[in-house]
N, C-alpha and C positions, 0 to 999 in steps of 0.2 A: 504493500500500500504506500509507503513510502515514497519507494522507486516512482511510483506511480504520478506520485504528487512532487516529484523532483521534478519529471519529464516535463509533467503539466504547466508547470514553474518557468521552466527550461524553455520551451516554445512558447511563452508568452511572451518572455524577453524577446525572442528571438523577431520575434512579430513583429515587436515593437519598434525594434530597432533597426530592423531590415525586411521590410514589408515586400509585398511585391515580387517576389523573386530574387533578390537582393536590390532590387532595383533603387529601392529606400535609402540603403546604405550609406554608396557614395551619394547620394543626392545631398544625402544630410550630410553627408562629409567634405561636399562642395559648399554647401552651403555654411557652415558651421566654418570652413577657413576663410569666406568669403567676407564676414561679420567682424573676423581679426581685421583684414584687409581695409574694411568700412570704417571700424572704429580709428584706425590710426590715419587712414584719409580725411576723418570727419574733425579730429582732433589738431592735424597738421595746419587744415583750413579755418580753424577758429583760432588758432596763434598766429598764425600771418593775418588774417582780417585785424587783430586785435591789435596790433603791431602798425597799421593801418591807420585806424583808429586813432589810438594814442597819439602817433605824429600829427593827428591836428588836434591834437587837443583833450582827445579822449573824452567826446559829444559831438557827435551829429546829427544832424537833423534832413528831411525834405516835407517841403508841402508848408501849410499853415497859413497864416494871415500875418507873421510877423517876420522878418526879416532874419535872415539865419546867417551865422556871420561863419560857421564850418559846415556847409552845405553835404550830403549825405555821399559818398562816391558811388560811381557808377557800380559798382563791384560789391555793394553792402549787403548784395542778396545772398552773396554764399556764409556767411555767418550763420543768419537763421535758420539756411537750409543745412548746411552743415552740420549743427546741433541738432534738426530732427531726425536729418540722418544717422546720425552716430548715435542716439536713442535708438532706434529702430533697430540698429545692426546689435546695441548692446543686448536689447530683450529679446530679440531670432535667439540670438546665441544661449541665453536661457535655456533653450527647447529645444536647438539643436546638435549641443556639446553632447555627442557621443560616451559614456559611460566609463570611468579611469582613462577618458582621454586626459592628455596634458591640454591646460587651456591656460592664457596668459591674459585673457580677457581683465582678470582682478585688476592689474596694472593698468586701468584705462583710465579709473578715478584718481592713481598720483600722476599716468602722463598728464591728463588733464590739469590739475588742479598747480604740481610742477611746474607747467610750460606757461602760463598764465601768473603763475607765482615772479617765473622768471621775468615778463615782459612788463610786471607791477614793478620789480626792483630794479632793473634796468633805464626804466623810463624817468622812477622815482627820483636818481641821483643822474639824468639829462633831462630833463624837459623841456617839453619845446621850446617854453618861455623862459627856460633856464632858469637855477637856484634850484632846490630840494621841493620836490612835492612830497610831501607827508601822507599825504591820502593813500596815494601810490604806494609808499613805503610801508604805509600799517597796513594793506593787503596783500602788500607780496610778503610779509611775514606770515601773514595768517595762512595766504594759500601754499606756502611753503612745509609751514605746520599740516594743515590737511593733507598735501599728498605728500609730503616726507613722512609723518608719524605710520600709516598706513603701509608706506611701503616697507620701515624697516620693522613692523608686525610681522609682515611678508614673508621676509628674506629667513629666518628660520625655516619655516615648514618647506618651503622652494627647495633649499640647500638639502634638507632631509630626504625630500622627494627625489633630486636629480642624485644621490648617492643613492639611494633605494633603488631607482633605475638602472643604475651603474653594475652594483650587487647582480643584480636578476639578470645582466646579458642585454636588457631591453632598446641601450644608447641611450643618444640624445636625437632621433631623428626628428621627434616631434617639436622640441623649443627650436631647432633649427629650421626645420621649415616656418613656423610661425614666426619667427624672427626676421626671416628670409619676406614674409606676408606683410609685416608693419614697417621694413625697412621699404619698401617697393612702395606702401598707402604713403609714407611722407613722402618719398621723392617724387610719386604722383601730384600729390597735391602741390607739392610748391612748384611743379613747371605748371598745371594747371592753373590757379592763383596769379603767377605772373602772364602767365598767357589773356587773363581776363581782367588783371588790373594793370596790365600794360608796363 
């Protein structure tokens, strides 16, 4: 009876996870590297837009009835769209991350929060108007805290994980491709990026 209710066990998983004839499988495995790829393209695009941004000022506007003295760039649509895109790619991957796959997705909220951290601290001690902006500088502290504390949570369990893999024969092939997935999303997006903001 057992055996029975293993089998039973055994092909539901299997169902689950590779429907169709396997057909499911890589679908979801295309898709599931696709999400890494998205995420680090969507991420790449909101540091250069915001980078953008800040060189005038860090406020823009279009439209209204009153006069806007940092008028919005032509290019301000990829910000917005960027973030829903890289929402979208982060919650696919929820659902499509394959079962003891390695997934580096965690890392999305310090690139984020990092890259953003950095362009607050950078901008902080240049402004365009030159001298210190403070504002700047109490956010890139903070965003730095956000996605630094996070990451080095991280870096235990990660270390532990790629020795365990080590142990068992298994490699590294999977941090390398996905590595190989968000190196290719940023260098996409910044010839993209400058291709649309000229």
């Amino acid at each position: 009876m057992s055996d029975q209710r293993f089998s039973f066990q055994s092909m539901r998983e299997t169902a689950r996870f590779a429907p169709a004839g396997g057909e499911g499988s890589w679908k979801r495995g295309l898709l599931f590297h696709f999400t890494i790829f998205g995420v680090a393209f969507a991420i790449a695009c909101v540091y250069q837009g915001m980078r953008g941004v800040m060189r005038l000022g860090g406020m823009v506007a279009s439209g209204g009835p009153y006069a806007i003295e940092h008028p919005a760039p032509a290019w301000a649509w990829i910000m917005p769209v960027a973030i829903l895109f890289g929402m979208a790619c982060f919650f696919i991957n929820l659902f499509s991350s394959p079962p003891d796959e390695v997934n580096l997705m965690p890392l999305a909220w310090p690139g984020l929060f990092l890259s953003a951290g950095w362009n607050f601290l950078e901008f902080a001690f240049h402004p365009p108007g030159g001298g210190l902006a403070w504002g700047w500088l109490v956010c890139g502290v903070l965003f730095v805290l956000m996605g630094g504390l996070p990451l080095l949570l991280a870096f235990k369990p990660a270390r532990e994980k790629i020795r365990s893999r080590l142990q068992n024969g298994e490699g590294l092939g999977p941090y390398a491709r996905q590595w190989l997935l968000v190196a290719a999303g940023v260098y996409l997006a910044i010839v993209f990026f400058r291709s649309v903001a000229g």
